[in-house]
NUDREN-281649 format. One record per residue (C-alpha): x, y, z. Coordinates in steps of 0.2 Angstrom, whole numbers, plus 5000, padded with zeros to 4 digits. Layout:
BEGIN
X, Y, Z
...
//
This chain:
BEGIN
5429, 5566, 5462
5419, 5576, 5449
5412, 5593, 5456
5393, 5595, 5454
5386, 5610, 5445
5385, 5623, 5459
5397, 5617, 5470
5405, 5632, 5479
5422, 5631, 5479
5438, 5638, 5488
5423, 5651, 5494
5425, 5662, 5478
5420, 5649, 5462
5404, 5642, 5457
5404, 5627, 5443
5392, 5630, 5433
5398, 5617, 5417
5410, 5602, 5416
5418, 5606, 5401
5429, 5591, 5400
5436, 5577, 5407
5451, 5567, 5409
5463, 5553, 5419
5472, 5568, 5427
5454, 5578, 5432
5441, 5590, 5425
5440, 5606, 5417
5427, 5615, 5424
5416, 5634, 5419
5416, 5643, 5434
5409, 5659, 5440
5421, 5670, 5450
5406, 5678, 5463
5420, 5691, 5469
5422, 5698, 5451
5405, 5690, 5444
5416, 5684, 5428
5419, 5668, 5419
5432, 5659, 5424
5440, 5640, 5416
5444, 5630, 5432
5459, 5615, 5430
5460, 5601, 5441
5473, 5591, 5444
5469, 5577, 5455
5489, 5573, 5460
5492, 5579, 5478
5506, 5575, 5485
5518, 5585, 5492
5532, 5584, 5477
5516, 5586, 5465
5509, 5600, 5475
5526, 5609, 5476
5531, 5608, 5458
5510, 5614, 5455
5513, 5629, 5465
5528, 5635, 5457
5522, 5633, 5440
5507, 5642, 5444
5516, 5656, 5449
5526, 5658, 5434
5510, 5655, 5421
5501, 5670, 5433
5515, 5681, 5426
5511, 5678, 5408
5505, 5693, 5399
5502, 5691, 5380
5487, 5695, 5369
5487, 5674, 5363
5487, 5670, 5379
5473, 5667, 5393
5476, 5674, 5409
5479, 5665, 5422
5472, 5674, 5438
5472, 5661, 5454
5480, 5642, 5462
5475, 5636, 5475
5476, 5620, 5482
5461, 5611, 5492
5469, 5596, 5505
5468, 5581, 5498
5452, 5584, 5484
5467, 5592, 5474
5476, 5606, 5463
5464, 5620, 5454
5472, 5633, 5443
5462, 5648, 5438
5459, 5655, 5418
5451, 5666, 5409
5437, 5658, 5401
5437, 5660, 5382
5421, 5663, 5373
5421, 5654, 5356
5425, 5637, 5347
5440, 5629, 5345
5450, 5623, 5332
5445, 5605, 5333
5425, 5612, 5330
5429, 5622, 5317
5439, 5606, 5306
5421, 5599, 5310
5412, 5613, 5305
5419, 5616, 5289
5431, 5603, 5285
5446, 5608, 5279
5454, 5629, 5283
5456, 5641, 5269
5475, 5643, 5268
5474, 5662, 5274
5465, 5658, 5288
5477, 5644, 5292
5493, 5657, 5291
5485, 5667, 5302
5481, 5654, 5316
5498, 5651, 5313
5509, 5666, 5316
5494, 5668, 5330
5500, 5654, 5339
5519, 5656, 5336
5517, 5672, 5341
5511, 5662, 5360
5524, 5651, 5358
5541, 5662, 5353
5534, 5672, 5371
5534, 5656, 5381
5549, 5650, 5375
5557, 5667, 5379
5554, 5667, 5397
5567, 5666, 5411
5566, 5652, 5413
5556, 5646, 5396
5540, 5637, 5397
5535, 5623, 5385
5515, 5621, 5382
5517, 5602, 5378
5498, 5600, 5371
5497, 5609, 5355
5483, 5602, 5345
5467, 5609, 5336
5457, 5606, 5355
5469, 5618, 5362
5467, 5632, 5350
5451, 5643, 5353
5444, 5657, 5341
5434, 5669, 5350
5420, 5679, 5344
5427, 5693, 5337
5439, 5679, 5329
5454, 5684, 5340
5465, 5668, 5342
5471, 5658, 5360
5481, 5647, 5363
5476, 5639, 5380
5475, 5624, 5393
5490, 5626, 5401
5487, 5611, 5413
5503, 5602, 5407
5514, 5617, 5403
5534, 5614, 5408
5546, 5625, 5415
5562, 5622, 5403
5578, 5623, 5411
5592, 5621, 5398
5600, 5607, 5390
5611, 5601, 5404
5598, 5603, 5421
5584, 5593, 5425
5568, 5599, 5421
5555, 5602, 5433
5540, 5589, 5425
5523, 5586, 5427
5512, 5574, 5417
5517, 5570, 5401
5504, 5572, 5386
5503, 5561, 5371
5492, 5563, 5358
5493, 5551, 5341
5496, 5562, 5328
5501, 5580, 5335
5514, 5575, 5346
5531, 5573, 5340
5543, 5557, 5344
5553, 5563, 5359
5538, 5565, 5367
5533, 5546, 5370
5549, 5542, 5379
5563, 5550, 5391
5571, 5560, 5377
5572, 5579, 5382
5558, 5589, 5375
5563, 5608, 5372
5554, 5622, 5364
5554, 5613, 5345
5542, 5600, 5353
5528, 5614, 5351
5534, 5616, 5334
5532, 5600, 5327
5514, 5602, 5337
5508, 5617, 5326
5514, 5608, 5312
5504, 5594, 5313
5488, 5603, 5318
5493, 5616, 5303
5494, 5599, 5292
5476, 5593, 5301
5467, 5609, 5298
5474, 5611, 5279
5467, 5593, 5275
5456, 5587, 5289
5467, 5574, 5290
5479, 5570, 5308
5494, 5567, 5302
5504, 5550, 5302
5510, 5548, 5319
5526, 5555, 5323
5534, 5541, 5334
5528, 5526, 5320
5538, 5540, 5307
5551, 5538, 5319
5552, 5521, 5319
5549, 5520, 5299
5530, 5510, 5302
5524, 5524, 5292
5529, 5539, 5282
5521, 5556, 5282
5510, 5559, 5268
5513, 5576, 5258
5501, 5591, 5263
5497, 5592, 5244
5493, 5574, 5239
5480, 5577, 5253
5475, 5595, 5247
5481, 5601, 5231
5475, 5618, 5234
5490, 5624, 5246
5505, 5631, 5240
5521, 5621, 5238
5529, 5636, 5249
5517, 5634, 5264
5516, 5612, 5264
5537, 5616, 5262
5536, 5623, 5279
5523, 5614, 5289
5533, 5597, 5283
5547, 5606, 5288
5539, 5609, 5306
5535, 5591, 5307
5552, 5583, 5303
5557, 5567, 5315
5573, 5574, 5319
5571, 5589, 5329
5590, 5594, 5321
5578, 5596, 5304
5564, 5607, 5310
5561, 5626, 5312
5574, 5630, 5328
5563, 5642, 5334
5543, 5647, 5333
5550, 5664, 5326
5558, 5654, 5312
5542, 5644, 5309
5532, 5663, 5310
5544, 5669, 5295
5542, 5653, 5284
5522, 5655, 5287
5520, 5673, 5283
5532, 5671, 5267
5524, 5659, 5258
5509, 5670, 5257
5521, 5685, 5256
5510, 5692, 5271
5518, 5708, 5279
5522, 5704, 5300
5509, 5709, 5310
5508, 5714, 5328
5505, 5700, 5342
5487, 5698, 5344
5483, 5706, 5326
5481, 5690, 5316
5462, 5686, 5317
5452, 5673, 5307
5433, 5673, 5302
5422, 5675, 5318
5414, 5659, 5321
5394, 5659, 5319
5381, 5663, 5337
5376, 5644, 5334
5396, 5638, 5336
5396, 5647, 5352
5386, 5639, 5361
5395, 5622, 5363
5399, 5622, 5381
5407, 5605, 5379
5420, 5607, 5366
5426, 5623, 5376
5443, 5615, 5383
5448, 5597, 5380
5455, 5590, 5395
5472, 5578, 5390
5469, 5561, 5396
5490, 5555, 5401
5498, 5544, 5410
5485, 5531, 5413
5482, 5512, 5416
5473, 5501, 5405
5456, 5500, 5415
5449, 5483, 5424
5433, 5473, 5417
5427, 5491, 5410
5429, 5500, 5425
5438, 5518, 5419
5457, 5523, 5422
5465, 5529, 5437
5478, 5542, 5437
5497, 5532, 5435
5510, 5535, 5446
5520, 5552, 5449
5534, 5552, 5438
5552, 5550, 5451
5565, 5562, 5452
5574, 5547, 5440
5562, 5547, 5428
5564, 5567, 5425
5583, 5565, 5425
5581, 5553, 5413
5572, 5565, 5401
5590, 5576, 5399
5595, 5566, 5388
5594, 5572, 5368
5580, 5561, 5357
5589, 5547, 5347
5576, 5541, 5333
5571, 5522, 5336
5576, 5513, 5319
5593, 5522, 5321
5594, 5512, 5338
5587, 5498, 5329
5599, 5498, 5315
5614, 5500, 5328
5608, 5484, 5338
5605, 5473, 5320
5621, 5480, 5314
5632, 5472, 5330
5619, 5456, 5330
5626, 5454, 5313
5645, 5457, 5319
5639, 5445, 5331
5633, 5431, 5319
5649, 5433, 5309
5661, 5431, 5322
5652, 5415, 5328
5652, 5409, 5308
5670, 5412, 5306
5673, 5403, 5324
5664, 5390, 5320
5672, 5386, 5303
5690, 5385, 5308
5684, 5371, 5323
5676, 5361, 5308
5689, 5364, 5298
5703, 5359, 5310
5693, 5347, 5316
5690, 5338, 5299
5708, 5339, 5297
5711, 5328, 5311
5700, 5315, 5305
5707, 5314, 5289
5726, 5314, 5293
5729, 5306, 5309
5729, 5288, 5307
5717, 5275, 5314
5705, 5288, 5317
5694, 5284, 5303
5688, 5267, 5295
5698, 5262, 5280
5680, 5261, 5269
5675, 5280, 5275
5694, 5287, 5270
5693, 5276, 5255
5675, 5287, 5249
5688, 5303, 5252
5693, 5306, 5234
5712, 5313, 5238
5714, 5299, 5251
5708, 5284, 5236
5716, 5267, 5237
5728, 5263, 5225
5726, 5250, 5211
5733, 5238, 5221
5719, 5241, 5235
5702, 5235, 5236
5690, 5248, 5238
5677, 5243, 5251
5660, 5255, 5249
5648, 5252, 5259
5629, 5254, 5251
5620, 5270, 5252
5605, 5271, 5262
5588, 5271, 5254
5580, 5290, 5252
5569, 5294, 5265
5552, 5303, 5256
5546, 5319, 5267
5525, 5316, 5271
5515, 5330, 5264
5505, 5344, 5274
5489, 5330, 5272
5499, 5316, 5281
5501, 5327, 5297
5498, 5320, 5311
5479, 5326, 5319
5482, 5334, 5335
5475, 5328, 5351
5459, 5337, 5359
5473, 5344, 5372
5489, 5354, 5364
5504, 5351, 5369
5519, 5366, 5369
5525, 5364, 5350
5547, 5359, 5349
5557, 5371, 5341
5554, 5368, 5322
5570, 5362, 5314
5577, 5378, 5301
5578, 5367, 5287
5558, 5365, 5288
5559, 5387, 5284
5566, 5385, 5267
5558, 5394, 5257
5548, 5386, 5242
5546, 5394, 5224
5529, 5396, 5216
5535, 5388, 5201
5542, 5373, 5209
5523, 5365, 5216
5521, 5350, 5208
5506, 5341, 5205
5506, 5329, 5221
5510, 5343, 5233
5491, 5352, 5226
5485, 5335, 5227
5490, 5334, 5244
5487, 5350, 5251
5470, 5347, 5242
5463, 5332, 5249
5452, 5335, 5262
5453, 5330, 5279
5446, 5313, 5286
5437, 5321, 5300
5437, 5339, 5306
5452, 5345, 5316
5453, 5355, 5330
5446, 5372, 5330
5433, 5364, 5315
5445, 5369, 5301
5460, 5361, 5292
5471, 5360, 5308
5482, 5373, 5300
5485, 5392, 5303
5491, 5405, 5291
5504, 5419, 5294
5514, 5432, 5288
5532, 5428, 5294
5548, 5436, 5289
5559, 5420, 5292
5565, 5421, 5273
5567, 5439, 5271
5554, 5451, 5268
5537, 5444, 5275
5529, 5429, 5264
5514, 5421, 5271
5517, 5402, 5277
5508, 5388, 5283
5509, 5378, 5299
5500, 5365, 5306
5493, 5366, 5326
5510, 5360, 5333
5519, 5373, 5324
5524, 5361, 5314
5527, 5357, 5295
5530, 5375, 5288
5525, 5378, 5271
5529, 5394, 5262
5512, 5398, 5251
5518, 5413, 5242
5534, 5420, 5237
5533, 5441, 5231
5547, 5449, 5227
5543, 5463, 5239
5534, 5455, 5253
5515, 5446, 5256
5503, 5448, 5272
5488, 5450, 5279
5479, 5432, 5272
5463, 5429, 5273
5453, 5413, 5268
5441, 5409, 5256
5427, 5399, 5266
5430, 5382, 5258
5448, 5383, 5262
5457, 5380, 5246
5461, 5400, 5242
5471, 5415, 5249
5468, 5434, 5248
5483, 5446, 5253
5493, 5458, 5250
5509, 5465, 5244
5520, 5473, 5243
5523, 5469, 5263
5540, 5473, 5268
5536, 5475, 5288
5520, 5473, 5299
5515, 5492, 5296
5498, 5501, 5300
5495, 5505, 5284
5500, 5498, 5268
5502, 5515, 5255
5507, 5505, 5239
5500, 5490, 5242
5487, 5478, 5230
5476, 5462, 5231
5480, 5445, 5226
5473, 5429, 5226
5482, 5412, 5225
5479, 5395, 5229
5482, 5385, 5245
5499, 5377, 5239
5506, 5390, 5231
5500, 5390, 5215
5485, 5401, 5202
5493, 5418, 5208
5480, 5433, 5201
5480, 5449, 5204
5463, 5453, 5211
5465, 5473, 5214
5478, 5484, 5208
5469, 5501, 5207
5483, 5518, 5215
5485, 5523, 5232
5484, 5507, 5242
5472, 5492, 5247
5475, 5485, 5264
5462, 5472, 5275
5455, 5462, 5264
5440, 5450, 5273
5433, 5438, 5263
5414, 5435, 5265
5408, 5418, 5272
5399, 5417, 5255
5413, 5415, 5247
5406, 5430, 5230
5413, 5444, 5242
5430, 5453, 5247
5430, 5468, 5257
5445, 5477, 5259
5451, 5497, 5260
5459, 5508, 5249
5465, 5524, 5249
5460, 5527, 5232
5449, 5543, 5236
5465, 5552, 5247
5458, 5543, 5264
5454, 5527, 5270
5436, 5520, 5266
5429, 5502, 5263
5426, 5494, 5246
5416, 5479, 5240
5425, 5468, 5224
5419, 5451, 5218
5430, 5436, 5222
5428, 5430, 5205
5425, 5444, 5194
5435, 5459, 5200
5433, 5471, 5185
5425, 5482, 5197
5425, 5488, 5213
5412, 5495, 5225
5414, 5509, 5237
5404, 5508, 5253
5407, 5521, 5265
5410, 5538, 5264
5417, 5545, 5278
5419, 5564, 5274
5435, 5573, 5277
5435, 5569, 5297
5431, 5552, 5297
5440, 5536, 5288
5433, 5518, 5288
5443, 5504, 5288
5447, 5485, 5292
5429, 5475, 5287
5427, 5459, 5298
5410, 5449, 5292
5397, 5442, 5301
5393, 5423, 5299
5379, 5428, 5286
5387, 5439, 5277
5373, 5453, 5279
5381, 5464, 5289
5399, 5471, 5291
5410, 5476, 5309
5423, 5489, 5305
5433, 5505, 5313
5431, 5522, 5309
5444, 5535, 5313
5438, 5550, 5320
5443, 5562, 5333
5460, 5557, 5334
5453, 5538, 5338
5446, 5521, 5331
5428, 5517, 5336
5418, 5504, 5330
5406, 5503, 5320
5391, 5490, 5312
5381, 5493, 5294
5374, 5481, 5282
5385, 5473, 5268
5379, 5487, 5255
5384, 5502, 5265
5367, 5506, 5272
5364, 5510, 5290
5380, 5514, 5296
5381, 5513, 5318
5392, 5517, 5331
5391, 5501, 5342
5407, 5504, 5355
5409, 5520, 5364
5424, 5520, 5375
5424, 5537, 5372
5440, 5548, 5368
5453, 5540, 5382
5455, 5523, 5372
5457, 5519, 5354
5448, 5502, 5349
5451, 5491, 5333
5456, 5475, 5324
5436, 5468, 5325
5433, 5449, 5322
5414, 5441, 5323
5412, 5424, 5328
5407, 5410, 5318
5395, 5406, 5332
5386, 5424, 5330
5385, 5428, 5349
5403, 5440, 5349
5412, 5456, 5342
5430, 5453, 5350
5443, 5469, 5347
5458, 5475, 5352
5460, 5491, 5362
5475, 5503, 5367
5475, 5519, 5376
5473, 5534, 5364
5484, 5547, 5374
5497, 5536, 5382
5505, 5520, 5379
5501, 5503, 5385
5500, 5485, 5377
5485, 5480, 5369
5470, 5470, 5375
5455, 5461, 5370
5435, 5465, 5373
5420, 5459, 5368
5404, 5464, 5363
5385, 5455, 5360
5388, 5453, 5342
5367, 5454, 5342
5363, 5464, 5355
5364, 5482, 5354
5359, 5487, 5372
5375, 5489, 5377
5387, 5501, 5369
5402, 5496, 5382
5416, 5484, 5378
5420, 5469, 5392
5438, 5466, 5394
5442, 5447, 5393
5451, 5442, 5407
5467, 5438, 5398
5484, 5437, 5409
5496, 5441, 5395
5508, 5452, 5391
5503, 5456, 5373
5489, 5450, 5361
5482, 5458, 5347
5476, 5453, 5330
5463, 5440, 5336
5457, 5428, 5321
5443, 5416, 5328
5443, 5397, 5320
5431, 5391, 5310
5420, 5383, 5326
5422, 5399, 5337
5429, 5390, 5350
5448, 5396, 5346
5457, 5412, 5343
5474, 5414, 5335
5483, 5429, 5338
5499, 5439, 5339
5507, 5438, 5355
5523, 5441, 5366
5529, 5434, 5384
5544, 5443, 5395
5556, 5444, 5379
5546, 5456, 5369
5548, 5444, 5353
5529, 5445, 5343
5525, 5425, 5339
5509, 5419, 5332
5500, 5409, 5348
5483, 5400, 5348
5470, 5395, 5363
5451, 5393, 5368
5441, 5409, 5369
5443, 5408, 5386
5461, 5407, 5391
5464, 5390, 5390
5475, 5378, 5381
5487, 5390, 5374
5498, 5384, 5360
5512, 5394, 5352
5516, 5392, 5334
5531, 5399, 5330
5547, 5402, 5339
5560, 5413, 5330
5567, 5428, 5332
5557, 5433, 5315
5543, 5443, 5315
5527, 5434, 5312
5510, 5442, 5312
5493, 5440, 5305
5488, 5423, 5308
5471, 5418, 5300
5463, 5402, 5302
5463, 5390, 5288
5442, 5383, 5287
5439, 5364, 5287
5441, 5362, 5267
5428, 5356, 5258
5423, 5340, 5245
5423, 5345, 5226
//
């Protein structure tokens, strides 16, 4: 339970602001009325006995810290069952994060200096007996006070290190996107180089105003970290050398030690080592001060996904089996990845080379032991012909069957039925060049009625049954696979044009990523054929959304250094239009229409999360219309066809959990809160509504874990899935009901 302003507590402190909140409790200004001094007041709501023990003796040992880059800790107490306080100095000032707002991106002097400050924090934690890890490094956690002195502070999830072959003694794990490095998301051991990479990336953030590519989607190569200097030419190759350095995946590849880090910083400015507590930075301005709220950011960790709206509770404690687990050393993921392909391909060819000698010996006992075979089958085999003095009895060939196209598919019933495993040769991939003039025809022709969902009865995909992702086409049963496109280095992310007969994408595509660095727009016909490049322009264009007009694509690039929205005609792309401008803290991204194509739904990265956000078509009137605040990260938008809802997806922005869709009025602004659609699945992300509004298609995944492409009503119901492989396949889009010349 929140503590009001002026509740007295443990008899001694007085709450005089909330300064922050999270899943774990509140941060809290006090006043301590023995002293009459400011104090920061922690809560931890965990109170268990295990909890409260480990609380206790970590409070003891952070009481002993002494170091001018450190708060002081000065009091723990524990209050029943309300829960676990830990006592601070309160530092005057602003933090890190307020100043990146304030004045965008750091000079590089002040950036070494906040550096070798907070290495200077770190090499002294680290050097304890036993060691302490602060676990939470990030621009929140740094606070410049008014005679520009620098903290490091909010030891709420600070851990004592035992060594590499102990246990260690644990509390919450933080995990923020960006800052914290891979080890930290899973059971890997964490050990003092964690708060390196840490002060890497909020070195990198600070420097560019940029968070950095986060460091378990490096790990697991869905994105790569973009050099400090493509994002700020300004900094010296020396000091983005180091700070990359800092933020290697591989903890083998970092700095070993925040002393080492100190040295790399200092020389790549050739700065003279200073004292600890002598490195000071421009004293923030009186009106920076005052900003009670942005004081301490309370870490959000370990939560569950919340319940129709409601906010998250506190996840469990972790056991005493989950902290053994942590012991052991951080393997990257794509190297456990490449390890399980590499024996699922020793797998395959063991069963190939089985396989082949059975047919082999079995064809050999066909063909040599007599009786067996008819005389007229052994006749056809050309080293068992008859002689001259035989007759050769050959029986006729049957008449070639001629395979129905896509537009002789049989129209599914009101009712779907669980599609059959499509047959492999059905995922042969088809060459551009090879389209014929029947197959347009066919794939062409409109439908006699509309199908199911009010479109085409067909669903496009990104797949990577033929190798590097191409984008197919399959009907409702998951039936009659048609490969559309085939790019040398991969296709995804279709979108339709509104009369059905043309596709935008992208490529190159080589895996489902979060962003697409290298990537440009094309446009090609619904059977393959009249590939043109629509946008080619340098650093990357991703999302394309094609209005319901049919004149408009909107898409991002990173064409400016960051991800914003542009505008390009369908039919005339000579040149593009940019419509946002997010400034150096804040990146717009994937457009979704609305059924007029007036206004635009999209996501805009700031403070370390996606919100979403409305404006008109031309950029104008730009609004925040989601606020779930800075525990969640919302994204993927979609509008109905039928105007009444915005439907995203959502994750937890500190922790892990699966995705999960809300909704919002797509007309009525009143509510700024997202409902959560009462969806019992395990996974579902990357919602693409059919052309009536009654249908979404969607990524999803049972118990196995494979991501297939599924579709049902907006409600739950009827839920067809489309494609079965062990292949990925991802973003599914809707093919509208196509329309008469």
């Amino acid at each position: 339970m929140t503590l009001d302003k002026g509740t007295l507590i443990h008899n001694r402190y007085r709450i005089v602001d909330i300064l922050g909140q999270g899943g774990m409790g509140s941060v809290y200004r006090a006043i301590d009325e023995n002293l009459g001094v400011s104090v920061a007041l922690k809560e931890n709501l965990f109170t268990t006995d295990e909890y409260a023990r480990q609380f206790r003796l970590e409070a003891v040992i952070l009481a002993n810290l002494r170091h001018p880059n450190l708060p002081r800790v000065s009091d723990h107490f524990v209050l029943g069952d309300l829960g676990q306080y830990l006592v601070m100095d309160f530092i005057e000032g602003e933090d890190l994060r307020y100043r990146m707002e304030r004045l965008g991106m750091l000079e590089e002097d002040d950036a070494v200096h906040i550096g070798a400050s907070m290495c200077d924090a770190l090499a002294y934690l680290h050097t304890r007996k036993p060691p302490i890890l602060h676990r939470d490094l990030k621009p929140g956690n740094v606070k410049i006070a008014p005679d520009g002195h620098i903290y490091l502070v909010d030891f709420g999830l600070a851990k004592v290190y035992q060594s590499a072959s102990q246990a260690t003694t644990t509390g919450a794990r933080a995990m923020t996107p960006g800052y914290s490095p891979p080890e930290q998301y899973g059971t890997a051991r964490t050990d003092p180089r964690t708060d390196v990479y840490s002060l890497g990336a909020t070195l990198y953030a600070a420097l560019t105003g940029i968070i950095p590519e986060d460091g378990l989607a490096r790990a697991m190569d869905n994105a790569q970290l973009t050099p400090l200097r493509k994002r700020n030419s300004q900094i010296s190759r020396k000091l983005a050398a180091a700070i990359e350095k800092a933020m290697a995946v591989d903890p083998s590849d970092r700095f070993q030690t925040a002393e080492e880090f100190k040295a790399a910083l200092l020389a790549s400015k050739s700065l003279t080592q200073q004292a600890p507590g002598s490195y000071k930075v421009v004293p923030p301005p009186p009106e920076a001060i005052s900003q009670p709220s942005r004081s301490i950011q309370a870490t959000v960790v370990d939560e569950q996904p919340p319940v129709n709206g409601a906010r998250k509770t506190p996840g469990p404690i972790p056991s005493k089996a989950a902290m053994m687990q942590e012991d052991q050393p951080f393997v990257s993921p794509l190297k456990r990845q490449k390890e399980r392909e590499r024996k699922r391909r020793a797998a395959l060819v063991r069963f190939a080379v089985v396989m082949t000698l059975l047919l082999l010996t079995a064809g050999a006992v066909l063909l040599f032991v007599p009786g067996i075979l008819p005389p007229s089958v052994r006749a056809m085999v050309p080293f068992m012909a008859p002689t001259a003095t035989q007759t050769a009895v050959v029986e006729p060939s049957p008449t070639p069957t001629v395979e129905p196209s896509l537009a002789a598919t049989p129209v599914p019933s009101a009712t779907p039925t669980k599609p059959k495993p499509t047959h492999t040769a059905t995922f042969t991939p088809t060459p551009l060049a090879t389209s014929t003039e029947s197959a347009t025809e066919s794939v062409l022709l409109p439908p006699l009625s509309t199908l199911l969902g009010g479109g085409a009865g067909q669903i496009a995909f990104a797949s990577e049954r033929a190798g590097a992702p191409q984008i197919f086409l399959v009907d409702l049963k998951g039936e009659n696979a048609f490969q559309v496109t085939n790019m040398p280095n991969g296709a995804c992310q279709p979108s339709w044009s509104p009369d059905g007969t043309r596709l935008v994408f992208i490529s190159p595509c080589r895996r489902a990523e979060e962003v697409y660095t290298d990537s440009s727009l094309y446009i090609i016909n619904a059977d393959g054929s009249g590939l043109v490049t629509l946008d080619a322009s340098p650093g990357g264009n991703f999302d394309p959304a094609w209005s319901p007009d049919g004149q408009t694509i909107a898409f991002t690039s990173l064409r400016t250094g960051q991800m914003e929205i542009f505008l390009v005609d369908a039919d005339d792309p000579s040149q593009s239009v940019q419509i946002t401008q997010g400034g150096a803290l804040a990146e717009s991204r994937m457009p979704a229409w609305s059924p007029d194509s007036l206004q635009i739904v999209y996501v805009v990265r700031r403070l370390n999360v996606y919100q979403i956000w409305m404006m008109n078509a031309d950029g104008s009137d730009p609004v925040q219309i989601v606020r779930s605040g800075l525990a969640f990260t919302d994204y993927l938008p979609d509008w109905s066809p039928r105007n009444d809802l915005i439907v995203f997806n959502q994750r937890c922005a500190k922790t892990f959990c699966n995705p999960y869709l809300l909704s919002v009025p797509a007309t009525d602004r009143r509510s700024e809160q997202g409902l959560r659609l009462p969806f019992n699945l395990v996974y579902i992300e990357n919602i693409n509504f059919s052309p009536d509004g009654y249908y979404i298609a969607y990524e999803g995944a049972e118990e196995s874990g494979n991501i297939d492409v599924y579709f049902m009503t907006i409600s739950g119901g009827d839920r067809v899935r489309l494609s079965t492989g062990s292949e990925g396949d991802f973003d599914p889009a809707w093919r509208p009901a196509l329309q008469t010349p």
